[in-house]
Chimera marker file (.cmm) of the C-alpha trace (Angstrom):
<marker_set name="trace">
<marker id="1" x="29.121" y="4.125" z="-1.549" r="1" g="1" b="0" radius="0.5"/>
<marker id="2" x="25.790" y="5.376" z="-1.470" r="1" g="1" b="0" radius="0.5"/>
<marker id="3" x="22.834" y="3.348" z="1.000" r="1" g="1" b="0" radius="0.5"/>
<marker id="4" x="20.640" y="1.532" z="-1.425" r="1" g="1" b="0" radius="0.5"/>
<marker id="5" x="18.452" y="-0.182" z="1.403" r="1" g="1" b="0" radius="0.5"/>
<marker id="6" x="16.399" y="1.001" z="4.372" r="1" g="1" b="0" radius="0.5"/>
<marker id="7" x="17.612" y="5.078" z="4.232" r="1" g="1" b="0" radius="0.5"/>
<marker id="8" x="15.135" y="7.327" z="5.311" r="1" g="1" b="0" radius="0.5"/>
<marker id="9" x="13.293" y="7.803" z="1.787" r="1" g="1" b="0" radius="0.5"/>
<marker id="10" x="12.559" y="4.545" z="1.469" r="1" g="1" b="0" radius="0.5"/>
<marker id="11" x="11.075" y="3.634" z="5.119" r="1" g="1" b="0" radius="0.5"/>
<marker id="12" x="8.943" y="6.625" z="4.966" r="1" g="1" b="0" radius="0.5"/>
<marker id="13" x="7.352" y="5.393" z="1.433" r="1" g="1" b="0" radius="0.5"/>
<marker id="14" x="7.412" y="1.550" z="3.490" r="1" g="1" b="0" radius="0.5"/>
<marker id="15" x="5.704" y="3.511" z="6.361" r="1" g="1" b="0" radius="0.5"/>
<marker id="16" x="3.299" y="5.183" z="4.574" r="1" g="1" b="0" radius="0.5"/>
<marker id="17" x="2.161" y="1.884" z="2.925" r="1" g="1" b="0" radius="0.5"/>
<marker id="18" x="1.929" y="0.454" z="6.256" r="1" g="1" b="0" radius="0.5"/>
<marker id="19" x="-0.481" y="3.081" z="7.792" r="1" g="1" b="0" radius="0.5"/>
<marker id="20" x="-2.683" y="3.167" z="4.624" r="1" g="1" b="0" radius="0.5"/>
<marker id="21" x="-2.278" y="-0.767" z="5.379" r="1" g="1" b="0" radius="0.5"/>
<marker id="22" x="-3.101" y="-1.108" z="8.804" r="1" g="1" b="0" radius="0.5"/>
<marker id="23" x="-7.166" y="-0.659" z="9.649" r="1" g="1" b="0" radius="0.5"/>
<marker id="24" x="-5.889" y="1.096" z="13.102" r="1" g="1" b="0" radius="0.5"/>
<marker id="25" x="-3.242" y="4.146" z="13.654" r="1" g="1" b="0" radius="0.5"/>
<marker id="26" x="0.350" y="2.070" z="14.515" r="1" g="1" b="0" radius="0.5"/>
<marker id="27" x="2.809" y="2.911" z="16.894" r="1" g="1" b="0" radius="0.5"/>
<marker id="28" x="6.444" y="2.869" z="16.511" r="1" g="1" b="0" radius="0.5"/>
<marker id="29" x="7.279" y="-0.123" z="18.090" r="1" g="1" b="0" radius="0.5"/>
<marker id="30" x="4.470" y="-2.004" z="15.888" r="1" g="1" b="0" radius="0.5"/>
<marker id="31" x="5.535" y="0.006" z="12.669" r="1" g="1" b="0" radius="0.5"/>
<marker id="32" x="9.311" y="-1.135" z="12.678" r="1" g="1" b="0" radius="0.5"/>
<marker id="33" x="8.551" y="-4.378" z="13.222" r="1" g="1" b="0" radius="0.5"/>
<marker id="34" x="5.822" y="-5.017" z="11.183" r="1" g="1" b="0" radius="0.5"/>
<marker id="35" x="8.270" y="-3.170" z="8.761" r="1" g="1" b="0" radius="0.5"/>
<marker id="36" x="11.155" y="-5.975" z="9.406" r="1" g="1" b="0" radius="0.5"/>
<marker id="37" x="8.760" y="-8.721" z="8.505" r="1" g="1" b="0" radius="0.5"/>
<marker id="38" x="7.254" y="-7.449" z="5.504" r="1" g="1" b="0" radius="0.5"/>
<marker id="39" x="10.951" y="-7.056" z="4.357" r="1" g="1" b="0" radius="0.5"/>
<marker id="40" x="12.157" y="-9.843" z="5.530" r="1" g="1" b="0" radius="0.5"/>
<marker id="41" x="8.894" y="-12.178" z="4.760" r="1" g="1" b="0" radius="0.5"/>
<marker id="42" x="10.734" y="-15.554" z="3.435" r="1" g="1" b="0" radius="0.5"/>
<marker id="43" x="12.660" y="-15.324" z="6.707" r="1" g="1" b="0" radius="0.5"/>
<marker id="44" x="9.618" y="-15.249" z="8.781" r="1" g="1" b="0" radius="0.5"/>
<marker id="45" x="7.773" y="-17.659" z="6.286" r="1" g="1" b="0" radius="0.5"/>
<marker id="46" x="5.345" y="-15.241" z="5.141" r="1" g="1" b="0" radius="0.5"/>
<marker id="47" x="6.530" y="-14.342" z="1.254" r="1" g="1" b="0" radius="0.5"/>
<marker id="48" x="8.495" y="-16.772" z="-1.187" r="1" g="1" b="0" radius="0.5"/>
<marker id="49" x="11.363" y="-13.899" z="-1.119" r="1" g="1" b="0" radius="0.5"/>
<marker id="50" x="12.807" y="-11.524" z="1.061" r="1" g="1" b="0" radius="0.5"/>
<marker id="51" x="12.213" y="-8.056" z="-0.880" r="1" g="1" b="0" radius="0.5"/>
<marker id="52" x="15.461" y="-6.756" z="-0.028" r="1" g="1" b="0" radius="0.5"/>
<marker id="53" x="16.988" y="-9.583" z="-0.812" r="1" g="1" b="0" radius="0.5"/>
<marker id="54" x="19.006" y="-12.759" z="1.248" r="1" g="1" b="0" radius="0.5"/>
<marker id="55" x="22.233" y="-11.413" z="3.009" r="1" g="1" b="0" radius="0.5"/>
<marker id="56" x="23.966" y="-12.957" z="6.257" r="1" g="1" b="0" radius="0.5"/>
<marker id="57" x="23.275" y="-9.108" z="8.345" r="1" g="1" b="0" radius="0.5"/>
<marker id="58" x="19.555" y="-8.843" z="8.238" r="1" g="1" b="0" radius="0.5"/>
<marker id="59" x="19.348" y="-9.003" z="11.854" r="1" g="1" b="0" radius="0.5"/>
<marker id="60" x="21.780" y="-6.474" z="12.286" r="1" g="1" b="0" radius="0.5"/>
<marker id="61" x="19.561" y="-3.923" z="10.683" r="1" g="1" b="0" radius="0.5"/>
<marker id="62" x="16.823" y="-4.709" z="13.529" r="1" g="1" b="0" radius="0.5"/>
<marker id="63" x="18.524" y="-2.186" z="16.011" r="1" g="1" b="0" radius="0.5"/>
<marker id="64" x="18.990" y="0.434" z="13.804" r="1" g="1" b="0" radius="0.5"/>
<marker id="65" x="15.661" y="0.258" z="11.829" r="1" g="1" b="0" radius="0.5"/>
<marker id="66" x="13.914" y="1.828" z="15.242" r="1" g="1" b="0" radius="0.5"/>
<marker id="67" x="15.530" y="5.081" z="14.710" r="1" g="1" b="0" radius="0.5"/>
<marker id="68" x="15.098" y="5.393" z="10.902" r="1" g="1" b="0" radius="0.5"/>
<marker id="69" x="11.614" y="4.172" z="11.566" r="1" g="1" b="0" radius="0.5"/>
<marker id="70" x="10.656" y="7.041" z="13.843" r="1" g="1" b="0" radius="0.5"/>
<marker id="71" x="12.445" y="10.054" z="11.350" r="1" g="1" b="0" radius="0.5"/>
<marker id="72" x="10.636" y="8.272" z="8.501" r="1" g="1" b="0" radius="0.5"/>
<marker id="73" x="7.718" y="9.217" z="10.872" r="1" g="1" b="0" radius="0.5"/>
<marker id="74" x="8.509" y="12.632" z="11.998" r="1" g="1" b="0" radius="0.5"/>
<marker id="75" x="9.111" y="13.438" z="8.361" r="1" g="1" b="0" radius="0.5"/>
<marker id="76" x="5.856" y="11.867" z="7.043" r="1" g="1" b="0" radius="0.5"/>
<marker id="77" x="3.890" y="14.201" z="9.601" r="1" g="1" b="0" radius="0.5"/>
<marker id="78" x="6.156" y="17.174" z="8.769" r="1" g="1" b="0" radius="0.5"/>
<marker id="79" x="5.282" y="16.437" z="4.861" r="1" g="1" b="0" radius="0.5"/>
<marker id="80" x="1.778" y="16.069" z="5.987" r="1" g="1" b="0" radius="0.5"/>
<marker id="81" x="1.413" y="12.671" z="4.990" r="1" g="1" b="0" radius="0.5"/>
<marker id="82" x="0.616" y="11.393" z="8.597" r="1" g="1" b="0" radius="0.5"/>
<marker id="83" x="-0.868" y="12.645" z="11.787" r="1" g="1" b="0" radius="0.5"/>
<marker id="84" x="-0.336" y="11.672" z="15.114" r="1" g="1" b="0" radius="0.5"/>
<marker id="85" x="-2.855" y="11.028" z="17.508" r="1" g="1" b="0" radius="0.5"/>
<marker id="86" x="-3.642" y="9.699" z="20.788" r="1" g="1" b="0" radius="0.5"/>
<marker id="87" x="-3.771" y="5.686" z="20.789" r="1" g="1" b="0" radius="0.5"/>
<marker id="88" x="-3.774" y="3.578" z="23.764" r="1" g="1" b="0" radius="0.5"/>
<marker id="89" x="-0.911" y="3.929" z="26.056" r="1" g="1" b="0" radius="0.5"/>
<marker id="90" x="1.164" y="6.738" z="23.488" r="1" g="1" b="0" radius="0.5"/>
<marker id="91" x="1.107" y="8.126" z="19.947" r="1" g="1" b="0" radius="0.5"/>
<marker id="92" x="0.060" y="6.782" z="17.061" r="1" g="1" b="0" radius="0.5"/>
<marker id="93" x="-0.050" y="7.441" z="13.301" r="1" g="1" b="0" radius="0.5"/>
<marker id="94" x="-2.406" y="7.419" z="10.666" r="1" g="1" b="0" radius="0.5"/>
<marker id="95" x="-2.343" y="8.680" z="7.041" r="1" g="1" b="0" radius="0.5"/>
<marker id="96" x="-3.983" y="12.010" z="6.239" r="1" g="1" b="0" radius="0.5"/>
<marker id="97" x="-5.852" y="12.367" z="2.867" r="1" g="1" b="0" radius="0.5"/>
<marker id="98" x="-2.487" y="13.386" z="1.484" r="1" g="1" b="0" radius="0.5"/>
<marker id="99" x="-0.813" y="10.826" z="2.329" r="1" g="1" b="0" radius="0.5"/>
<marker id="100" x="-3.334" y="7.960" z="1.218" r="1" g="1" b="0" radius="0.5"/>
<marker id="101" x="-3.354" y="9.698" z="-1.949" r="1" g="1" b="0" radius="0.5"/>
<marker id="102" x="0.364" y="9.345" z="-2.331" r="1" g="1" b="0" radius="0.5"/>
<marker id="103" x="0.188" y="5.755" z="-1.287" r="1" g="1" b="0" radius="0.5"/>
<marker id="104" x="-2.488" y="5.078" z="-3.986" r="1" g="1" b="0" radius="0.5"/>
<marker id="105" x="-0.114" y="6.901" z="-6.596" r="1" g="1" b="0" radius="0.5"/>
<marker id="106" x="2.899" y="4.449" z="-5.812" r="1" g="1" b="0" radius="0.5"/>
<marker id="107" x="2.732" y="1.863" z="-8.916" r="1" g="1" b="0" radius="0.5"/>
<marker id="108" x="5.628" y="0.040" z="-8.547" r="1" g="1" b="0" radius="0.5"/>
<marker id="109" x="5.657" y="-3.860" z="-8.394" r="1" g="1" b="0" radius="0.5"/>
<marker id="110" x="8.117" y="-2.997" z="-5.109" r="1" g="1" b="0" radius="0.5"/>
<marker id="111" x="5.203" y="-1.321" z="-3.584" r="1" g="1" b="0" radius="0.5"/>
<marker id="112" x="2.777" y="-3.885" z="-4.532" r="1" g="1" b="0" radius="0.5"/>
<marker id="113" x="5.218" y="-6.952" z="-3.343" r="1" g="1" b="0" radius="0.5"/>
<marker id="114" x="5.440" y="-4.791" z="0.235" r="1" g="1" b="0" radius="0.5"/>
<marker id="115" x="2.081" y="-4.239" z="0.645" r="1" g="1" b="0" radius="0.5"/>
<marker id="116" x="0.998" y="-7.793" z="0.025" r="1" g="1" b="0" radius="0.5"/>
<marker id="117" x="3.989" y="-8.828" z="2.643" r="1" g="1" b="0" radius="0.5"/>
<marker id="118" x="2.704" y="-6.095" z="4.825" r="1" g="1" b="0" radius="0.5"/>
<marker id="119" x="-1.274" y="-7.587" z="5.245" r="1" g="1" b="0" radius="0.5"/>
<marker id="120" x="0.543" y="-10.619" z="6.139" r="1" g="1" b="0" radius="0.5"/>
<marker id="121" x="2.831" y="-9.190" z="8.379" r="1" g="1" b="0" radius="0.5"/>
<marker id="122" x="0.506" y="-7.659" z="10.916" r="1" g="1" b="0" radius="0.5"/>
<marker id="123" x="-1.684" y="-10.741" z="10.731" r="1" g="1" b="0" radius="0.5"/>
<marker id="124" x="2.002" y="-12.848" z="11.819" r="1" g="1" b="0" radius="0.5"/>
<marker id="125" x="3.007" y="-10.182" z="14.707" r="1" g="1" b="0" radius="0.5"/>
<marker id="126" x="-0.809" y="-9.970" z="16.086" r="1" g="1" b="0" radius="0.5"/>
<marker id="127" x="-0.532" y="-13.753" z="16.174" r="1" g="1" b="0" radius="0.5"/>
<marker id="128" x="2.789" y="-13.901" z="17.825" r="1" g="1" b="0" radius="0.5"/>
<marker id="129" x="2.613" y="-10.788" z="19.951" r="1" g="1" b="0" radius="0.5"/>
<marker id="130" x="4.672" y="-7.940" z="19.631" r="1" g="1" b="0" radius="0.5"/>
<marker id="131" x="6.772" y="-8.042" z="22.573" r="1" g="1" b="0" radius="0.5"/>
<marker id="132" x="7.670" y="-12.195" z="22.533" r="1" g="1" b="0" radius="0.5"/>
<marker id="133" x="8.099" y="-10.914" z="18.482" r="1" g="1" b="0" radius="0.5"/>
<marker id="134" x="10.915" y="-8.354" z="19.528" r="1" g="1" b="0" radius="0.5"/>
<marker id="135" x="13.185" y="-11.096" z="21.681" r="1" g="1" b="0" radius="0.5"/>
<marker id="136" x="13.288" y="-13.683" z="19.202" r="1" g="1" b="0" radius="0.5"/>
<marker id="137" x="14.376" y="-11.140" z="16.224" r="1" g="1" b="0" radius="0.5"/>
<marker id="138" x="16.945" y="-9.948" z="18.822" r="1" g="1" b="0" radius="0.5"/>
<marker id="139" x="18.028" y="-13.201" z="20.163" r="1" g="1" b="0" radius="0.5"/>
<marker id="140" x="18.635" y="-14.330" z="16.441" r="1" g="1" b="0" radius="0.5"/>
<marker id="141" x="20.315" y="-10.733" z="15.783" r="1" g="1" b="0" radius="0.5"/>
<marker id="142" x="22.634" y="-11.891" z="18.657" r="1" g="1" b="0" radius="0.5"/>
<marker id="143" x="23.201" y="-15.314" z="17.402" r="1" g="1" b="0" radius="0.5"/>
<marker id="144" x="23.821" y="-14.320" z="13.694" r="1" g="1" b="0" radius="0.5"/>
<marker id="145" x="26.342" y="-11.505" z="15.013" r="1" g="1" b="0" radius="0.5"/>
<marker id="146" x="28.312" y="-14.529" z="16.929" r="1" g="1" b="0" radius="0.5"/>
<marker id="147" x="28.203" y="-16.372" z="13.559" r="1" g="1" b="0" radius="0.5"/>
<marker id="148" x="29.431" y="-13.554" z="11.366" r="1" g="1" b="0" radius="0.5"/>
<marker id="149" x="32.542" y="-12.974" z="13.608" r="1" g="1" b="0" radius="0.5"/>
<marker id="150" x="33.543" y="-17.249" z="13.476" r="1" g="1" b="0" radius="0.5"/>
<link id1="1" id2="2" r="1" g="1" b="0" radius="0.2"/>
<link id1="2" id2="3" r="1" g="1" b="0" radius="0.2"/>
<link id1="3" id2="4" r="1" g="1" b="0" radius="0.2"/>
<link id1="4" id2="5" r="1" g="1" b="0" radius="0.2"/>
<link id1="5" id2="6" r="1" g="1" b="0" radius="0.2"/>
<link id1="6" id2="7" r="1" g="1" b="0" radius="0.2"/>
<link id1="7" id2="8" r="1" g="1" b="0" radius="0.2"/>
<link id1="8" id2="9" r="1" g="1" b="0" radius="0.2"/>
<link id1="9" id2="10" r="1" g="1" b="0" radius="0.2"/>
<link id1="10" id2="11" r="1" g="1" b="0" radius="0.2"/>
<link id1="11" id2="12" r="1" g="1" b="0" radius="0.2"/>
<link id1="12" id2="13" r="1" g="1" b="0" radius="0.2"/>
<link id1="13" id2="14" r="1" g="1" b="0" radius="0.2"/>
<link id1="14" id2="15" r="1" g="1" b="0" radius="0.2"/>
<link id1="15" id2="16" r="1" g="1" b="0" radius="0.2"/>
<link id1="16" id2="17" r="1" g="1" b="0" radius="0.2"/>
<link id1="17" id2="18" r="1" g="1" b="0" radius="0.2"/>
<link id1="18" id2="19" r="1" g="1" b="0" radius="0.2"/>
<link id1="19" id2="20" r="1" g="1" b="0" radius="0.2"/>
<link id1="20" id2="21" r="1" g="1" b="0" radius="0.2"/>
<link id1="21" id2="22" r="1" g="1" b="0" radius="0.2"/>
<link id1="22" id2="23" r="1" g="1" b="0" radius="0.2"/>
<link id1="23" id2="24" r="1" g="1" b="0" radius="0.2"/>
<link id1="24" id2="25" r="1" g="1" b="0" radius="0.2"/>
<link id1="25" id2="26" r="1" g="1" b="0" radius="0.2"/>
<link id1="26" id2="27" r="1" g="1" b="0" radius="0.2"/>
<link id1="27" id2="28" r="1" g="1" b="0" radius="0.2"/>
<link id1="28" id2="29" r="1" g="1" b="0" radius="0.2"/>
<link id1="29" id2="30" r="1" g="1" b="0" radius="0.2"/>
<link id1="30" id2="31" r="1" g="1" b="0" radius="0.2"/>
<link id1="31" id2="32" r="1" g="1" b="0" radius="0.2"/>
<link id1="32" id2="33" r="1" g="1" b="0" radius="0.2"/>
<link id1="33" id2="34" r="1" g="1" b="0" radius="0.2"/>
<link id1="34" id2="35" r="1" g="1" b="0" radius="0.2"/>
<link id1="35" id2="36" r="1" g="1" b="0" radius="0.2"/>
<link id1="36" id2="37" r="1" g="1" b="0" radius="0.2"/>
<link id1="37" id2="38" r="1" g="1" b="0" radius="0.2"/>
<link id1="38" id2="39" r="1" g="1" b="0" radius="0.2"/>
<link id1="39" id2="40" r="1" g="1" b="0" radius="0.2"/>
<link id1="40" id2="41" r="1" g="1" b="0" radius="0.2"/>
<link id1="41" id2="42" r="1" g="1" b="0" radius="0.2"/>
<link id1="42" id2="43" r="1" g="1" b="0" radius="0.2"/>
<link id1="43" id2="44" r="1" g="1" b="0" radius="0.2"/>
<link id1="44" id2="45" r="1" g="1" b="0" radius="0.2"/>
<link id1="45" id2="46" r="1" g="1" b="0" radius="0.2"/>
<link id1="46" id2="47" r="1" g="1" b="0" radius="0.2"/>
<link id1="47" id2="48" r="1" g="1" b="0" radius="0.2"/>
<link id1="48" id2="49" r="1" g="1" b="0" radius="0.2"/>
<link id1="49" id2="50" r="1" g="1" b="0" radius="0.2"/>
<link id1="50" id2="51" r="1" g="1" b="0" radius="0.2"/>
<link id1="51" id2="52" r="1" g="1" b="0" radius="0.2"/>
<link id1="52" id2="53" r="1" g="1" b="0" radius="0.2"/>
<link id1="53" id2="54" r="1" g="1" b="0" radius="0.2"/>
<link id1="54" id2="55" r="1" g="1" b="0" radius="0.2"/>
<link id1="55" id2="56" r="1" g="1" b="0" radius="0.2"/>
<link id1="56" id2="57" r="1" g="1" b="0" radius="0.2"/>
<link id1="57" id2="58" r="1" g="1" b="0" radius="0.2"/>
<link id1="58" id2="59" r="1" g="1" b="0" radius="0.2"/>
<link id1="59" id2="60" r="1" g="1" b="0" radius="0.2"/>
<link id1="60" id2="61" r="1" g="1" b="0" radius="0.2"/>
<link id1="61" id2="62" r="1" g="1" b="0" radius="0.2"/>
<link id1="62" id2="63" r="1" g="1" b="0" radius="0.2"/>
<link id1="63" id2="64" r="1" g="1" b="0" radius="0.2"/>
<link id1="64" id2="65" r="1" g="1" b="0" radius="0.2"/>
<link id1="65" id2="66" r="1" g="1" b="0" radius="0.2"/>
<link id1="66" id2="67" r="1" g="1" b="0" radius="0.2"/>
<link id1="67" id2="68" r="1" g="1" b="0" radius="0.2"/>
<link id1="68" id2="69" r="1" g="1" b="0" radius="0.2"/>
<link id1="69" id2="70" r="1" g="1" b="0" radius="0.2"/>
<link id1="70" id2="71" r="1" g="1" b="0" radius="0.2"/>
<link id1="71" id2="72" r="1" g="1" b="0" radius="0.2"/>
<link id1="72" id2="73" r="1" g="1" b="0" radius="0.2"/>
<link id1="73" id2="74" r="1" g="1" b="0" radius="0.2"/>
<link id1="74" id2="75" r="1" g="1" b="0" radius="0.2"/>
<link id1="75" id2="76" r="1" g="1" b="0" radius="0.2"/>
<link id1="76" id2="77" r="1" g="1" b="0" radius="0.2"/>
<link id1="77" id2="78" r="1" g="1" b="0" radius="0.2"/>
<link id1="78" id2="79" r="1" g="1" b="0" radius="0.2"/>
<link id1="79" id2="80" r="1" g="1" b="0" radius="0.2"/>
<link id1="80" id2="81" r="1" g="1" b="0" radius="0.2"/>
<link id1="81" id2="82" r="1" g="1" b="0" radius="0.2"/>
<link id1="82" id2="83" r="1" g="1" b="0" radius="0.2"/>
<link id1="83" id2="84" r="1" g="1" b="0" radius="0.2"/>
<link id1="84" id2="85" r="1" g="1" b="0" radius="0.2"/>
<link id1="85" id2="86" r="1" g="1" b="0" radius="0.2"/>
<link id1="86" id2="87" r="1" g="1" b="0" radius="0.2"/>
<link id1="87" id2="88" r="1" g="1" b="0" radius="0.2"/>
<link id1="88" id2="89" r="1" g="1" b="0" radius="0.2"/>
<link id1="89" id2="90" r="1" g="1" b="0" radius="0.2"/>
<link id1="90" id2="91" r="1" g="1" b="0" radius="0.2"/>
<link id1="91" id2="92" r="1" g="1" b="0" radius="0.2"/>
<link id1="92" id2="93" r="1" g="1" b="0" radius="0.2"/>
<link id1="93" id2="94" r="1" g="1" b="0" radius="0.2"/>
<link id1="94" id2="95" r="1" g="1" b="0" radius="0.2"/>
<link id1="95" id2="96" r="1" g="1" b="0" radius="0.2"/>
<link id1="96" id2="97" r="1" g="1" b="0" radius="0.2"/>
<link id1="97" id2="98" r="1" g="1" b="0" radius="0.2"/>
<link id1="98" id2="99" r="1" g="1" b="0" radius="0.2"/>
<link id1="99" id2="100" r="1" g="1" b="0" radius="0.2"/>
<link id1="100" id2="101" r="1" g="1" b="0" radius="0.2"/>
<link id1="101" id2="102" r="1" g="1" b="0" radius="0.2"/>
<link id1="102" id2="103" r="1" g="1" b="0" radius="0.2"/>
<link id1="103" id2="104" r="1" g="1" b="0" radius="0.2"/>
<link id1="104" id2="105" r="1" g="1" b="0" radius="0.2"/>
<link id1="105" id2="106" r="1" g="1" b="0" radius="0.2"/>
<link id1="106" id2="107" r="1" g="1" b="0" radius="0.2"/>
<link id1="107" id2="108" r="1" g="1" b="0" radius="0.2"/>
<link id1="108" id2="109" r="1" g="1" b="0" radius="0.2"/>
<link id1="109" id2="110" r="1" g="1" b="0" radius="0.2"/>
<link id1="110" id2="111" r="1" g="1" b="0" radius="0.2"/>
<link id1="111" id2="112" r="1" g="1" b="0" radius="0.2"/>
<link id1="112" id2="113" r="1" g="1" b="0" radius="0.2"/>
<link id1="113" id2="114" r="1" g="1" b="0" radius="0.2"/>
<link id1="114" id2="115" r="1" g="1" b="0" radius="0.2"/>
<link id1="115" id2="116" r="1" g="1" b="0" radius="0.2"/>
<link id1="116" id2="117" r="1" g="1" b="0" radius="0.2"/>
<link id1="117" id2="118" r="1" g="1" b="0" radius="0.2"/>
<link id1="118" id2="119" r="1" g="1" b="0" radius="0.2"/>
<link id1="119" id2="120" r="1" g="1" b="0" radius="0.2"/>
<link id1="120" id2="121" r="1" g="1" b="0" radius="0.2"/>
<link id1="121" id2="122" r="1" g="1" b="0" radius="0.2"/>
<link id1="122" id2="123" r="1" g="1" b="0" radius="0.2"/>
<link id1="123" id2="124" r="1" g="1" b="0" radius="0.2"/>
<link id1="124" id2="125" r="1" g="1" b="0" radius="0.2"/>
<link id1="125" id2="126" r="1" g="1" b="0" radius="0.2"/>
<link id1="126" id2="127" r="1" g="1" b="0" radius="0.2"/>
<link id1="127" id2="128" r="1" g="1" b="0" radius="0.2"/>
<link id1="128" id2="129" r="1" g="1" b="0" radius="0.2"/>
<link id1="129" id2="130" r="1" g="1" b="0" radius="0.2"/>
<link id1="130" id2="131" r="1" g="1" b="0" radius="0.2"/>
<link id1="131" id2="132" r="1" g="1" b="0" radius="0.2"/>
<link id1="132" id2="133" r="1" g="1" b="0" radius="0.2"/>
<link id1="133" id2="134" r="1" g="1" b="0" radius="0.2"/>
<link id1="134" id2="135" r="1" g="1" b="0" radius="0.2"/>
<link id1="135" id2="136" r="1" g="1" b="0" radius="0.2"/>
<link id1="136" id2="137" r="1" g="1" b="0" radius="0.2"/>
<link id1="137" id2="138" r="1" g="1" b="0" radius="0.2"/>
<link id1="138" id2="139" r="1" g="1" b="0" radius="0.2"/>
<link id1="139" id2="140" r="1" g="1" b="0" radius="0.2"/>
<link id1="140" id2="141" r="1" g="1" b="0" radius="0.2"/>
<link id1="141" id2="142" r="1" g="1" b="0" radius="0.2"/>
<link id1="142" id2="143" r="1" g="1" b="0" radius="0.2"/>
<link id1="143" id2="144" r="1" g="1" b="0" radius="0.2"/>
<link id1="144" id2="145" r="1" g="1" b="0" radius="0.2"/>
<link id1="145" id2="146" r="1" g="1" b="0" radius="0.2"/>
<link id1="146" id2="147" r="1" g="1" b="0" radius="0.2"/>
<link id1="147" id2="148" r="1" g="1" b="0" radius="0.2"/>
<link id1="148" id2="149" r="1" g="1" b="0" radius="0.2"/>
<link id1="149" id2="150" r="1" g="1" b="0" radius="0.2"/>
</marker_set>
């Protein structure tokens, strides 16, 4: 059965919506979470729906979307879509001409729900804090896990 959710394609377009998003170059820490809200913004009270939809494993994905996050970004920089560059403690990203033009060409009412969700996102993690953000979405990862297996 083929992935229809959260494969490597489909971060990198969610990815490169977020950078073209964001007014400053993201990490990955910020970008995968920001990325789990947006997605998940009825959870997190942000959105009327959750665009990929209501099922009992979202939190699951949380630990896995850090990895598919950062080759969505390795592959946006190796398309030329993104650069990295020196931000704060690390690297961060930000679109190249390229890859804002892309971005501008996606016309879907997908992209347009995410990037909507997305300005709201990073206004809900700045508020919050990314860190105290991160334990709560894993405490409730652990806690719907123990439910599931009941």
């Amino acid at each position: 059965m083929s992935r229809i959710f959260n494969t490597r394609f489909e971060l990198s377009l969610r990815v490169l919506t977020l950078l073209n998003v964001s007014k400053i170059a993201l990490d990955l820490e910020t970008t995968y979470v920001v990325d789990f809200v947006a997605t998940y913004g009825r959870t997190f009270s942000i959105s009327d729906i959750n665009l990929n939809g209501d099922n009992q494993f979202k939190f699951s994905e949380f630990a896995v979307r850090r990895e598919i996050v950062r080759a969505a970004l390795k592959e946006l920089v190796l398309k030329g879509y993104a650069q990295p560059i020196v931000a704060g403690d690390g690297i961060g990203y930000v679109p190249t001409k390229a890859g804002s033009a892309y971005f501008e060409s996606l016309q879907t009412a997908y992209a347009t729900s995410y990037a909507a969700c997305a300005h709201k996102a990073f206004a809900y993690v700045a508020e919050r804090g990314l860190q105290p953000l991160i334990d709560e979405i894993n405490r409730l990862s652990r806690r719907s896990a123990t439910e599931v297996r009941k």
